[in-house]
N, C-alpha and C positions, 0 to 999 in steps of 0.2 A: 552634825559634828563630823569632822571628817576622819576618814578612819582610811589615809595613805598609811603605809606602809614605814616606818621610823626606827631609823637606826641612833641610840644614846652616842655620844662622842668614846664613850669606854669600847662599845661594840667598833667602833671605825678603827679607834687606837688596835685593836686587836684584830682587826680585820687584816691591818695594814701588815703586820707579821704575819699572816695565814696564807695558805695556801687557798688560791680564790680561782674560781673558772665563772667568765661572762656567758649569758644567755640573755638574747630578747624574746620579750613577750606580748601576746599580743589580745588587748580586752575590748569590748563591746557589752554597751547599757543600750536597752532602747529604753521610751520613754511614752507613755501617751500624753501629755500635758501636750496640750494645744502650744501653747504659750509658755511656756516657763521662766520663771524667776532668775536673776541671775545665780540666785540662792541655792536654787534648785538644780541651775547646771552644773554651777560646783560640783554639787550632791554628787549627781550622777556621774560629771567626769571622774572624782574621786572613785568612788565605783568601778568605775573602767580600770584605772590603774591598778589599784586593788586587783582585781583580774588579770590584769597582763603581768602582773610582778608575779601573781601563783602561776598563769602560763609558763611563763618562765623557768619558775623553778621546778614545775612537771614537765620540760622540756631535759632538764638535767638527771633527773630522777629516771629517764626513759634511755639514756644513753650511759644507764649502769649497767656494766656486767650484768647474767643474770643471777650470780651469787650473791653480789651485795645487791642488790634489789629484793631478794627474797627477804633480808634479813630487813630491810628498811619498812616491809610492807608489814611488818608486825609492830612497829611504832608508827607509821604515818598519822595516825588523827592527833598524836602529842605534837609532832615534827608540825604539821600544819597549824596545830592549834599556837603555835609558836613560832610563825615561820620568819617574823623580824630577828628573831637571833640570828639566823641561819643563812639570811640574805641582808644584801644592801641594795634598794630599788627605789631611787629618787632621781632616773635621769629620764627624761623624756624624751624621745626619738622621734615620734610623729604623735601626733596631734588632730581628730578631723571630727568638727561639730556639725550632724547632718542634721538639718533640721526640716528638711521638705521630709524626709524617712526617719525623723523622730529615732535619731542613731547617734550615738559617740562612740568613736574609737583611737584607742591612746596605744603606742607600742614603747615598751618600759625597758629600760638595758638595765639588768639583774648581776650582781656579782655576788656567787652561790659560796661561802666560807666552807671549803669542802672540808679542812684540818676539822674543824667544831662539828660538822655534821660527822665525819669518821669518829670522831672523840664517842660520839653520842652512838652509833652505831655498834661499837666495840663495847659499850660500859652493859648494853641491853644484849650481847651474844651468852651463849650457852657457856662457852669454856669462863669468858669473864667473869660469872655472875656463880662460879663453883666457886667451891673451899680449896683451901690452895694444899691442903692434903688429898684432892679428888681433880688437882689439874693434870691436863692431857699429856701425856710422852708420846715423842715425835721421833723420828729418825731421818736425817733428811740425806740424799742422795743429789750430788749435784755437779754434773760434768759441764766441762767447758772444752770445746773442739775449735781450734782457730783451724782456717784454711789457708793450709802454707801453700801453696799454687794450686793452678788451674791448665791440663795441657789441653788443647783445643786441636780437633785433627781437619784436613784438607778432605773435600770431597772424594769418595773414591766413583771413577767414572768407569764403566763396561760399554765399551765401544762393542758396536752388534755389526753384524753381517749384510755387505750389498748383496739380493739378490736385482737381477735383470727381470723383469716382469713384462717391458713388451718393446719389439724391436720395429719402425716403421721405416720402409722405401719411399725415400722422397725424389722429386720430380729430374732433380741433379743427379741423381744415382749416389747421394751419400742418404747413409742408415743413420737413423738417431736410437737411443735405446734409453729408457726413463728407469732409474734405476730408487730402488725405496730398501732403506736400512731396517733392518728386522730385529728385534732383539735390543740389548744394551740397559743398563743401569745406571742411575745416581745414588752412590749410599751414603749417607750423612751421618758420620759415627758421633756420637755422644760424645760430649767432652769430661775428662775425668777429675776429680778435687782428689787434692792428696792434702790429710786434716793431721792435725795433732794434737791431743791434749797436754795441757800445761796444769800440773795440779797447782801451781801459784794461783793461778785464773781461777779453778773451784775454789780455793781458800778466801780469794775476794770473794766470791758469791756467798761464800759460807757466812762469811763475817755480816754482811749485810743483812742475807736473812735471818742469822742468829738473833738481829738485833731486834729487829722483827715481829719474830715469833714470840720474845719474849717478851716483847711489851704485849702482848696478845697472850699473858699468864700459859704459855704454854713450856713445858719441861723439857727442852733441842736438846737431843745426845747427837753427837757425831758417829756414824756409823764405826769408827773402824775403835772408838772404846764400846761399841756394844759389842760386836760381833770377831773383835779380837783378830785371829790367825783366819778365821773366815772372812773377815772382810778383805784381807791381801787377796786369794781366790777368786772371789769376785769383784774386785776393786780391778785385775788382771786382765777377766773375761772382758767387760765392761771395756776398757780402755782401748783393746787390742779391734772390738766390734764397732766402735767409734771412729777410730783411725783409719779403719777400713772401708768409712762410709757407711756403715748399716747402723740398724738401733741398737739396743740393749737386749742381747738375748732374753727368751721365757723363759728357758731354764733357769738361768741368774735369777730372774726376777721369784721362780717360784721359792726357790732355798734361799734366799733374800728374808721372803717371808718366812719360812717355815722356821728357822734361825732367830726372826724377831719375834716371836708368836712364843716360841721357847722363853725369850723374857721379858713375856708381859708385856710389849710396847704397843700402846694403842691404836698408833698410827705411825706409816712411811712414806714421805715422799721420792719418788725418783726422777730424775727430771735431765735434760743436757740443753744445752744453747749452743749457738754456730756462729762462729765469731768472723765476720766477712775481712777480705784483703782491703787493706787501707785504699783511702778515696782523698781526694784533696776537696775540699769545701769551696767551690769559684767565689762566696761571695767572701769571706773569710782570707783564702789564703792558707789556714789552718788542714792538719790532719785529720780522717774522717774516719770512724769504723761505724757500721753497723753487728749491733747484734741481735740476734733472734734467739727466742724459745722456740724450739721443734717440738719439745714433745716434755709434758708435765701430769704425772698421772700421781693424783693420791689414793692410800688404800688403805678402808679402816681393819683393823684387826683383832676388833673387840667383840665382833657378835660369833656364832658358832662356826664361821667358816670368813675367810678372805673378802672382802668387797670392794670394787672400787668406787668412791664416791664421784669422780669424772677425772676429768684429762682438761690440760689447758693446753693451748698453743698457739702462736698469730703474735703472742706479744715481740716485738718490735721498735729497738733504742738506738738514735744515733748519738754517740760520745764525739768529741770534739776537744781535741787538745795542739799545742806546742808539736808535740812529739806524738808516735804512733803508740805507744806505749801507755804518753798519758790521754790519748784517745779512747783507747779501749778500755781501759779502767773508768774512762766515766760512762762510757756504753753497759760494762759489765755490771755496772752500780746501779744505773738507771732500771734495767734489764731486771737486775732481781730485787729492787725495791717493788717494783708494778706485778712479778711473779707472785713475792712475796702476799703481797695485799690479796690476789686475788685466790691464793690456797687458801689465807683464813675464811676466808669469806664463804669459801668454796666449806669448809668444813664447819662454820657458823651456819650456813643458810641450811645444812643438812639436818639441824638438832643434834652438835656434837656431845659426846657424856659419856666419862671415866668409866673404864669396867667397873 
């Protein structure tokens, strides 16, 4: 009986809404039958497939963060025991029946329903699977720096000193003299960004990942109703360190915490993004921003002292719009939806739980 891989018409219907990423995969049966049956190679090719369809989707499973993989590796034997939910792998790519080496090898194109696997990931985390009188309080911290120019400076050149080093009598009675420059520099100054924060810009971020967090049963306060006339102070520091090109002072960050520790909040993230000068897209025609995360560090605050559970950074969105305007808002959107996923994750894979 053959036992490919089958997706019901309801699984495609829902597929076709999902958020899906392709991977190929690639399986191999050998076989000793001298001879075999057409029957038999069925069998076996089936088999093959069957393996290049789970290659596949341990091929996706390997290019997860390592937050959401930790958390996946605590379901995998259900996740595979069930893995036609999770995938649709009925196309065949190549095909090759060796029969002098008693070999079949089939390579499967796999499209992995990542929405249903995140579904199923989130329902098995720690914070999900509390009482919602024991869900997690969060504070989240989230700047946004656009780069209003860039001034780029001209080499500075140090012209150095001719000395004479040797003078020769030629046969005409004229002297030549070979002369070598001593000394002298190239300096190549750095070019400098002059940035701005726009709190409109944190506010889209905020909104996003509010939305977020809360589907992930977690309790978002916005810092500045936690921490009141304190968060103006450091809302100051922070902004003034940012525009200036640097990070987020220690100090901020230490009376940050020490302020939130005062009430009870479990966890804080703090985070900024760097919002590039617009770019024109050649294939398009259209407005281009990139935006980056530089720097995302969550800290839990519920055991006897401060900790951090890690740092994110490298995430990387280009938005594309009309306008420069409506460019960066879908960069900033993009930006902190993939942020967003990868802090829960980041504080699921840890074994998060309420003081």
């Amino acid at each position: 009986m053959r036992k490919i891989i089958k997706i019901t018409f309801f699984s495609l219907f829902l597929c076709s809404y999902a958020l899906a990423v392709e991977f190929r995969g690639v399986g191999t049966v050998t076989y000793k039958d001298s001879f075999p049956s057409k029957a038999k190679l069925n069998q076996y090719l089936d088999e093959a497939k069957n393996k290049a369809c789970t290659n596949a989707f341990r091929k996706y499973v390997s290019s997860m963060e390592e937050s959401k993989r930790l958390i996946f590796t605590s379901i995998e034997k259900n996740i595979y025991a069930n893995l036609s939910n999770y995938i649709s792998c009925n196309t065949v790519v190549d095909e090759n029946i060796d029969k002098k080496n008693k070999k079949i090898t089939t390579v499967m194109k796999a499209n992995i329903d990542t929405t249903r696997l995140d579904i199923e990931l989130t329902k098995n985390s720690k914070v999900f699977a509390a009482k919602s009188s024991d869900k997690l309080s969060i504070v989240v911290f989230f700047y946004s720096r656009t780069k209003s120019a860039e001034r780029n400076f001209d080499n500075k050149v140090s012209k150095g000193r001719e000395v004479e080093i040797k003078e020769q009598e030629k046969q005409d009675g004229v002297s030549s003299r070979t002369i070598e420059t001593t000394g002298g520099s190239t300096l190549k100054r750095a070019s400098v960004s002059e940035f701005t924060v726009l709190p409109d810009d944190s506010k889209k971020i905020m909104a996003g990942m509010q939305e977020r967090f809360t589907k992930s049963r977690f309790k978002i306060y916005q810092p500045r109703n936690v921490l009141r006339s304190q968060f103006l102070k450091a809302d100051k520091r922070i902004t003034e360190s940012l525009e200036a090109g640097q990070s987020i002072p220690d100090d901020v960050l230490l009376e940050v915490e020490d302020a939130l520790i005062a009430k009870k909040i479990n966890y804080y993230v703090m985070a900024y993004f760097d919002v590039g000068l617009p770019l024109i897209d050649q294939a398009t025609g259209n407005k281009a921003v990139i935006v980056t995360l530089s720097f995302a560090q969550i800290t839990n605050l519920g055991g006897d002292f401060p900790s951090a559970l890690g740092t994110i950074s490298g995430v990387q969105m280009k938005g594309m719009g009309a306008t420069e305007d409506a460019a960066k808002a879908n960069a900033l959107n993009l930006a902190s939806i993939e942020t967003g996923k990868r802090l829960i994750n980041l504080i699921n894979s840890k074994g998060a739980g309420a003081k």
